[in-house]
Residue frames as a rotation matrix with the C-alpha (Angstrom) as fourth column:
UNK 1
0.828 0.279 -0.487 5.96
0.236 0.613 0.754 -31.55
0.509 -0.739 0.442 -48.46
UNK 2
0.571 -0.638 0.516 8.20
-0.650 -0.736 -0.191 -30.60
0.502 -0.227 -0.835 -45.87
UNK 3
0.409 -0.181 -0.895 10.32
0.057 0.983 -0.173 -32.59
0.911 0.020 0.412 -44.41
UNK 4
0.975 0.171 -0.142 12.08
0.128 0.091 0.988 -33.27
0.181 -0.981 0.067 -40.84
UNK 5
0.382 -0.923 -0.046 15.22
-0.647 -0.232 -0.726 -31.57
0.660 0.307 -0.686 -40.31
UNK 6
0.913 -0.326 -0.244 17.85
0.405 0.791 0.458 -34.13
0.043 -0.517 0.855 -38.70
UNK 7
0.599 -0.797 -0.079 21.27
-0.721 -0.579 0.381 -32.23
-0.349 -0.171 -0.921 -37.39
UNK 8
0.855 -0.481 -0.194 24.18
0.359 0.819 -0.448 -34.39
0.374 0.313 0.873 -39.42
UNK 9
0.721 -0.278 -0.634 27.36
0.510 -0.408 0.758 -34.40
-0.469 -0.870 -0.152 -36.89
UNK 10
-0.574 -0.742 0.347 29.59
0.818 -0.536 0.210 -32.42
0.030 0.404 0.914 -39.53
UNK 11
0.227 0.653 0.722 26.85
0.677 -0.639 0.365 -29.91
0.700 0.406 -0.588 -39.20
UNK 12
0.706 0.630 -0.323 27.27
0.460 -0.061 0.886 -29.42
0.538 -0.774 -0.333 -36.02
UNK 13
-0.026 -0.950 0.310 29.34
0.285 -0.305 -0.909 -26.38
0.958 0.065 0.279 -34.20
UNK 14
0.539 0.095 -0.837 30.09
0.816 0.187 0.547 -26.15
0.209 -0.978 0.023 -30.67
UNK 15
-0.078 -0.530 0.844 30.70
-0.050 -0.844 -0.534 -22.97
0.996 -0.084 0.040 -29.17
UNK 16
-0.423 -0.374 -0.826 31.77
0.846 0.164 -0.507 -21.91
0.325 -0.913 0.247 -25.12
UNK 17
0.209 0.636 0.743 29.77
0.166 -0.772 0.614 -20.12
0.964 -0.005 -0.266 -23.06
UNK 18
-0.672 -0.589 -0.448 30.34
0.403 0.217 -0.889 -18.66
0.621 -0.779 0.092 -19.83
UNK 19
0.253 0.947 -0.199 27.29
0.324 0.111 0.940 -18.36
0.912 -0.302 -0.278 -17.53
UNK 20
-0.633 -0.281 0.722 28.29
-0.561 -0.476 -0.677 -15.91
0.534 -0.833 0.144 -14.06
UNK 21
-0.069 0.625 -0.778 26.30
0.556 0.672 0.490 -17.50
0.828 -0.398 -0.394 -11.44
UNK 22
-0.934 -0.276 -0.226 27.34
0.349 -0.573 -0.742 -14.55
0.075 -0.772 0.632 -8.77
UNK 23
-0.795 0.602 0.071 23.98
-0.268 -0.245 -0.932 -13.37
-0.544 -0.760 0.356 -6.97
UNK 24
-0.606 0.440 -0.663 21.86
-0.723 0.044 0.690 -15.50
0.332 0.897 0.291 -9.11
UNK 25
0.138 0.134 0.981 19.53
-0.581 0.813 -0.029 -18.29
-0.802 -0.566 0.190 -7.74
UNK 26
-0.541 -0.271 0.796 20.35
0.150 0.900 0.408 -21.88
-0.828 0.340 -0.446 -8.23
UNK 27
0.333 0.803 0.494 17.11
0.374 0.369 -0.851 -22.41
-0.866 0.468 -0.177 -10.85
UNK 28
0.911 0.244 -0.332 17.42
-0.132 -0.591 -0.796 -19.89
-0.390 0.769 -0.506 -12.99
UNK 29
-0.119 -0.906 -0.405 21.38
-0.914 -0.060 0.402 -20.44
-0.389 0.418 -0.821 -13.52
UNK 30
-0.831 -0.194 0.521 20.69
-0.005 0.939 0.343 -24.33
-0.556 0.283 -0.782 -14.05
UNK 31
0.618 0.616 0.488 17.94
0.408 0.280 -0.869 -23.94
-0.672 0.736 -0.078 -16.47
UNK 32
0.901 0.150 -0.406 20.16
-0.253 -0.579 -0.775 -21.71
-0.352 0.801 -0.484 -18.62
UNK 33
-0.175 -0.722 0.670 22.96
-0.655 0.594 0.468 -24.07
-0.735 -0.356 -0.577 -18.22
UNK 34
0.062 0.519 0.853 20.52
0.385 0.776 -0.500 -27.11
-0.921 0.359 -0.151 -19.06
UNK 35
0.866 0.497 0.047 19.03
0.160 -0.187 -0.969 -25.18
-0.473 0.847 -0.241 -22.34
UNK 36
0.479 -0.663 -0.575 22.98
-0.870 -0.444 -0.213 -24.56
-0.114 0.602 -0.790 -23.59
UNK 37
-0.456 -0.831 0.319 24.07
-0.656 0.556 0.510 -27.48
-0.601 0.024 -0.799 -22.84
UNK 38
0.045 0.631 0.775 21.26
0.184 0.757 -0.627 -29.43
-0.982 0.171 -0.082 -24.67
UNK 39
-0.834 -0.074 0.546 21.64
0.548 0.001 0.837 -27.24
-0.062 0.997 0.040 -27.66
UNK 40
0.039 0.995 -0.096 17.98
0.940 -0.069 -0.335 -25.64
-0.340 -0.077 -0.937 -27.23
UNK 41
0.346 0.213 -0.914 18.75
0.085 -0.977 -0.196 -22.28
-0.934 -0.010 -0.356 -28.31
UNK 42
-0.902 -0.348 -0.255 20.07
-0.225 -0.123 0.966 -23.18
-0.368 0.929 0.032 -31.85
UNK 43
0.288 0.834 -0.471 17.63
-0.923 0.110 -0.369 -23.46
-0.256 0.541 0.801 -34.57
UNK 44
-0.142 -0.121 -0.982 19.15
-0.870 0.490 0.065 -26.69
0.473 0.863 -0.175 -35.41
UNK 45
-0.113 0.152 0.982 17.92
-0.964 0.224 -0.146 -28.44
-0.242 -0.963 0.121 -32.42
UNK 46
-0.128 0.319 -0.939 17.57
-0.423 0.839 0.342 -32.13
0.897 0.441 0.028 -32.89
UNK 47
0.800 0.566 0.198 16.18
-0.552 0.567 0.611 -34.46
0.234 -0.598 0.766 -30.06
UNK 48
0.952 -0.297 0.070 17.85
0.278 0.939 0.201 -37.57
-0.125 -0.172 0.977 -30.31
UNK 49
0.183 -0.969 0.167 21.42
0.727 0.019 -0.687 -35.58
0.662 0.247 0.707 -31.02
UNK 50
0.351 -0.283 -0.892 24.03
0.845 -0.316 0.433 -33.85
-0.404 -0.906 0.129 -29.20
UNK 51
0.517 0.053 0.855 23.72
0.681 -0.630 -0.373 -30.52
0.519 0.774 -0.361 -30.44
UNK 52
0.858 0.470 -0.210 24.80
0.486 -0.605 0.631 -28.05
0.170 -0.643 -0.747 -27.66
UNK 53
0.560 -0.708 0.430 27.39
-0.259 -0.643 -0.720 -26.06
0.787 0.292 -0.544 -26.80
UNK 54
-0.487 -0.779 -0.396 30.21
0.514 0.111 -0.851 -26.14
0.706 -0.618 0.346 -24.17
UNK 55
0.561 0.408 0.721 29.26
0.171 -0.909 0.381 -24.06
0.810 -0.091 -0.579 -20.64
UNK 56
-0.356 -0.621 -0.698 31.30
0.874 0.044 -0.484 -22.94
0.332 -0.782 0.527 -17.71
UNK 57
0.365 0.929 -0.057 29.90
0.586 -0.182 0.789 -21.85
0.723 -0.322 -0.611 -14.74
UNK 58
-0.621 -0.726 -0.294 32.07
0.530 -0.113 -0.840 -19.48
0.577 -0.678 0.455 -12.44
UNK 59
-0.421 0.410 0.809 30.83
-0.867 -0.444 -0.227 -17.99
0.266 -0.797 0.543 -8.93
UNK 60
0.190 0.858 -0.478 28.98
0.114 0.464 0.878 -20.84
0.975 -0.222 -0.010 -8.18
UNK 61
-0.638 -0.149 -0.756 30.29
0.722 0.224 -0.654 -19.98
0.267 -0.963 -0.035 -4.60
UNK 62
-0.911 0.101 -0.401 28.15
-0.102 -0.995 -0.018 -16.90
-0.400 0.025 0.916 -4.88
UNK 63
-0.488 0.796 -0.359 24.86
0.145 0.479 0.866 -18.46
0.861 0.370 -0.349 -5.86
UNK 64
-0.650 0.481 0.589 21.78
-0.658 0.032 -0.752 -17.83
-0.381 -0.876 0.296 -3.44
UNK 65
-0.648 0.674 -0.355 18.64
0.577 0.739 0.349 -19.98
0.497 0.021 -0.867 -2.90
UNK 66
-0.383 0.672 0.634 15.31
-0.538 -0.720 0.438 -17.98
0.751 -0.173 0.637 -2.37
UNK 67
0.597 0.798 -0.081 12.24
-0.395 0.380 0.836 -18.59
0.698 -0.467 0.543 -0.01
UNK 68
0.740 0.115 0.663 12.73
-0.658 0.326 0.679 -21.20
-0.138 -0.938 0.317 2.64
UNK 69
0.848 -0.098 -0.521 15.18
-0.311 0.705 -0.638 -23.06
0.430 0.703 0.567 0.73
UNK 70
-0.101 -0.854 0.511 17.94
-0.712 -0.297 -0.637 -22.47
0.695 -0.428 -0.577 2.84
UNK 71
-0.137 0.283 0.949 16.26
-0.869 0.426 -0.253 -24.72
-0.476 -0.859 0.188 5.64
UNK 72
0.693 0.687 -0.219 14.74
-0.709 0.705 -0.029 -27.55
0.135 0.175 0.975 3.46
UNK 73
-0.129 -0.746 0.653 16.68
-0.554 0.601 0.577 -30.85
-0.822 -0.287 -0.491 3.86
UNK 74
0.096 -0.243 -0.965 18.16
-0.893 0.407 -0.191 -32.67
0.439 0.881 -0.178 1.01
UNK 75
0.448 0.191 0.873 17.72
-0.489 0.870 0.060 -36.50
-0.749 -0.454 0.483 1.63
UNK 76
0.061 -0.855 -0.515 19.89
-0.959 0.093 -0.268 -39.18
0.277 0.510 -0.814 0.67
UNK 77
0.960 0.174 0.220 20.28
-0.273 0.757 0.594 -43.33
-0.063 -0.630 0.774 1.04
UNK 78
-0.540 -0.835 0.107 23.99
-0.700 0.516 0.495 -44.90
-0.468 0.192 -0.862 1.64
UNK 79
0.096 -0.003 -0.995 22.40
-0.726 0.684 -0.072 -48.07
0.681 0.730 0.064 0.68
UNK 80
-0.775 -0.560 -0.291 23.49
-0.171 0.630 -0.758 -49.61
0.608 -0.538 -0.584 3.78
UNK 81
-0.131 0.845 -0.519 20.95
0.734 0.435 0.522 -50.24
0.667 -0.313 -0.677 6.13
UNK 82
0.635 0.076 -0.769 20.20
0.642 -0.605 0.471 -47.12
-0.429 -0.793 -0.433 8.43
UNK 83
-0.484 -0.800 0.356 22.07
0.846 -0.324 0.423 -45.38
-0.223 0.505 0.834 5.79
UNK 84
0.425 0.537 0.728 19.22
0.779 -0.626 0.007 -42.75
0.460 0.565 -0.685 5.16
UNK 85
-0.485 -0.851 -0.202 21.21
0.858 -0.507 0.076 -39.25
-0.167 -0.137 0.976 5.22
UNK 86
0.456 0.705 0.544 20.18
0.840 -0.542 -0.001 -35.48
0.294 0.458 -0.839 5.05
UNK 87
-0.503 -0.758 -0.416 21.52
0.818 -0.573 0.054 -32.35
-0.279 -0.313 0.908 5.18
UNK 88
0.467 0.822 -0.326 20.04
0.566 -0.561 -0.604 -28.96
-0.680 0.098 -0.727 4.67
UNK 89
0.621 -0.190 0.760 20.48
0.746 -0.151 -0.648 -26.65
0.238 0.970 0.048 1.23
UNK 90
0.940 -0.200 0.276 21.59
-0.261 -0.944 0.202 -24.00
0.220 -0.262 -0.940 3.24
UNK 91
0.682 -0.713 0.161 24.79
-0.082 0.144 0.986 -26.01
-0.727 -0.686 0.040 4.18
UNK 92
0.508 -0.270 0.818 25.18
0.786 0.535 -0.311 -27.74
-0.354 0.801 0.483 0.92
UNK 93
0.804 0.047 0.593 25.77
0.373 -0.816 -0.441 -24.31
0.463 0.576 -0.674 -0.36
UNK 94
0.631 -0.771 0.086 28.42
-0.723 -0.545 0.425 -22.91
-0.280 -0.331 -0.901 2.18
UNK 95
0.033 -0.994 0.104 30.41
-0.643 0.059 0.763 -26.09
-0.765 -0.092 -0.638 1.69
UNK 96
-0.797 -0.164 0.581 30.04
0.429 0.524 0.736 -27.69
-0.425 0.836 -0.347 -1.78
UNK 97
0.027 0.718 -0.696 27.95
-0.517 -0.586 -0.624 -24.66
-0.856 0.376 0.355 -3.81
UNK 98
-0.452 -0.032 -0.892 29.59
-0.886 -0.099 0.453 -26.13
-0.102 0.995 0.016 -7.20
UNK 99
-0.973 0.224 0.057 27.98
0.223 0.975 -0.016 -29.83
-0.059 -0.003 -0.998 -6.09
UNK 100
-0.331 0.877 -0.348 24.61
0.127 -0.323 -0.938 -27.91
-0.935 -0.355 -0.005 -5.16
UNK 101
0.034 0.227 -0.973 24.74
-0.858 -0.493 -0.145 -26.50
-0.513 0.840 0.178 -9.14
UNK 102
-0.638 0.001 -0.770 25.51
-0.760 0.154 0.631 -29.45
0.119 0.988 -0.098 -10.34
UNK 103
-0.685 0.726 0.065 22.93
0.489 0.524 -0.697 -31.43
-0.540 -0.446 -0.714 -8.97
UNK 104
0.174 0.874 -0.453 20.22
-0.010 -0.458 -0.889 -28.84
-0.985 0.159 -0.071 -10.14
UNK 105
-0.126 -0.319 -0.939 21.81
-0.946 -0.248 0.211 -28.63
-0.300 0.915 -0.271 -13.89
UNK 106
-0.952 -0.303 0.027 21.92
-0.266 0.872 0.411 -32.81
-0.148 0.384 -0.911 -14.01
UNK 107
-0.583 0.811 -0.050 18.19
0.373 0.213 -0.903 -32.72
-0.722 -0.545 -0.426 -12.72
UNK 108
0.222 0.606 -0.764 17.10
-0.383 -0.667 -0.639 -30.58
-0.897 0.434 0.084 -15.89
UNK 109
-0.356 -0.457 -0.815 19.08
-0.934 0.199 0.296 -33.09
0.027 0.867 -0.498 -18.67
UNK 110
0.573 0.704 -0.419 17.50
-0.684 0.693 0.230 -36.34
0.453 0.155 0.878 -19.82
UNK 111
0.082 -0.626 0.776 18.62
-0.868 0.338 0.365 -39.20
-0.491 -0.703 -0.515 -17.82
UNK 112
0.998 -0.063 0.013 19.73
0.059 0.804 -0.592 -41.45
0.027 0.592 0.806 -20.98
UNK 113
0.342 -0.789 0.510 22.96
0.754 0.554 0.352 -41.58
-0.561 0.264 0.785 -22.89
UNK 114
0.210 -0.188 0.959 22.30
0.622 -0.732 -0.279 -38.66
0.754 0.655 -0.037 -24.29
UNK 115
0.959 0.281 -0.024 22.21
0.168 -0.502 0.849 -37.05
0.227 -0.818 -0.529 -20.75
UNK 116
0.948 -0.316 0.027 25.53
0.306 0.934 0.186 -38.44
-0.084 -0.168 0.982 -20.15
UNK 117
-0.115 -0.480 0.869 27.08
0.971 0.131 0.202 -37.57
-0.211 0.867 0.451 -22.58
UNK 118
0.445 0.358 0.821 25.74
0.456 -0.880 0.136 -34.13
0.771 0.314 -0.554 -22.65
UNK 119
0.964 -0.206 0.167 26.93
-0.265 -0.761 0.591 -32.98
0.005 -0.615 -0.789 -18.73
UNK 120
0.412 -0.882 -0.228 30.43
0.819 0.249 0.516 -33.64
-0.399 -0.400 0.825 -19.48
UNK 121
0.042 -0.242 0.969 30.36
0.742 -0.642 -0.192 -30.81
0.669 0.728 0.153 -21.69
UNK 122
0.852 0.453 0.264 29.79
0.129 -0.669 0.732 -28.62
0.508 -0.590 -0.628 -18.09
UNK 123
-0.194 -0.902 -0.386 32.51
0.704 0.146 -0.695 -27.17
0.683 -0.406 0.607 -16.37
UNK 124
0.749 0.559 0.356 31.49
0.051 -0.584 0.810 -25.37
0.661 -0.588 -0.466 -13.28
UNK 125
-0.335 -0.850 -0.407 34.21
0.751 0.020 -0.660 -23.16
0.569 -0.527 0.632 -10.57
UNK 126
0.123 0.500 -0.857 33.71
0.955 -0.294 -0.035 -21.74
-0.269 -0.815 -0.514 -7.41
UNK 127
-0.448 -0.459 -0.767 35.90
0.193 -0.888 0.418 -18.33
-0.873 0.039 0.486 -8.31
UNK 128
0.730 0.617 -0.294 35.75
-0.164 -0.259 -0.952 -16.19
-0.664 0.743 -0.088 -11.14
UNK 129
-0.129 -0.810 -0.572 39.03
-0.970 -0.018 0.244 -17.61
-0.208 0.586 -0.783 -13.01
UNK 130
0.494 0.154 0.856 38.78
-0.161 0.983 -0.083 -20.77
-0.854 -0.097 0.511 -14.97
UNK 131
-0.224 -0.963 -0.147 41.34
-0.197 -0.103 0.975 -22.08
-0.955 0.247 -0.167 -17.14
UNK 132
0.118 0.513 0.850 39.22
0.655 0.603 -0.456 -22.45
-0.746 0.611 -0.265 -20.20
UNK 133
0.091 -0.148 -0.985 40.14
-0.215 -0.969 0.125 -18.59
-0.972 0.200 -0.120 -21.94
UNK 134
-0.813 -0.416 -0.408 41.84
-0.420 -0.068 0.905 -19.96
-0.404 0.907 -0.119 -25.24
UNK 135
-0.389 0.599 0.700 38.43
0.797 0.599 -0.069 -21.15
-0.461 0.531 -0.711 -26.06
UNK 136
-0.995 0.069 0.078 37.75
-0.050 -0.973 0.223 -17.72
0.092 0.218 0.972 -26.25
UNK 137
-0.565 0.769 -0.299 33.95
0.825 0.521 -0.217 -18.15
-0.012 -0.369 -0.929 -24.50
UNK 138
-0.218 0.738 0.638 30.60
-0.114 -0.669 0.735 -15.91
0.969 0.087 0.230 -24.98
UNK 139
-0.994 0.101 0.046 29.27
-0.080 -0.369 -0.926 -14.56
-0.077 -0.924 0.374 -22.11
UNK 140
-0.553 0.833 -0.027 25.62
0.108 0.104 0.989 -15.52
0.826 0.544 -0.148 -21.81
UNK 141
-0.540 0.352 0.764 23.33
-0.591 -0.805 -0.046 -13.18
0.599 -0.477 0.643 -19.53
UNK 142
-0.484 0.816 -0.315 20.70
0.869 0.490 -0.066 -15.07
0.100 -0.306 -0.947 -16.73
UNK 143
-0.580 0.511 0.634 17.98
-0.201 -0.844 0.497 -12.98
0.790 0.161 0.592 -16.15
């Protein structure tokens, strides 16, 4: 009988990836974000645990957005009455690209405690210098 493997946290080893984002579109960098930061590419996946790894995201000023995206408008409420806000992706991007990424990267992680608890492990910079080296980070390809 086989049983259900369950990750025990001394098992568990975190490692640092770095993830270029430079002429990449938004999606495709924030799913491979999402899937490192969840842990999804180890064999020792567990659900209900943080398994995943560290990532840092650099270029995100250098991110594009295919199709029509550039135009769509991103909607928003203050809360306040007449508070309903919008802006278009194409701006978001010239002035807040690394907000744009992380928006799409938060949008792909469960929205519990584990979620939580998982995107602090993200570190995302506009350039390509980020003060994170003495981890000594892997470089992990988008396609």
């Amino acid at each position: 009988m086989m049983r259900t493997y369950s990750a025990k946290p001394s098992e568990i080893v975190r490692d640092w990836y770095v993830v270029d984002a430079a002429g990449k579109a938004v999606g495709r960098v924030a799913s491979v974000a999402a899937q490192l930061l969840r842990g999804k590419h180890k064999p020792t996946f567990t659900y209900n645990q943080d398994v995943g790894d560290h990532v840092i995201v650099i270029n995100a000023d250098k991110v594009k957005l295919t199709g029509n995206k550039p135009e769509e408008l991103i909607y928003w409420h203050s809360m306040y009455p007449g508070g309903l806000k919008s802006a278009a992706r194409g701006e978001w991007l010239d002035a807040k690209a690394d907000e744009l990424l992380y928006k799409a990267i938060w949008g792909m992680t469960p929205k519990t405690r584990l979620g939580r608890k998982i995107i602090k492990k993200l570190k995302i910079y506009k350039g390509s210098e980020h003060p994170h080296e003495s981890q000594a980070p892997k470089v992990w390809e988008v396609k």
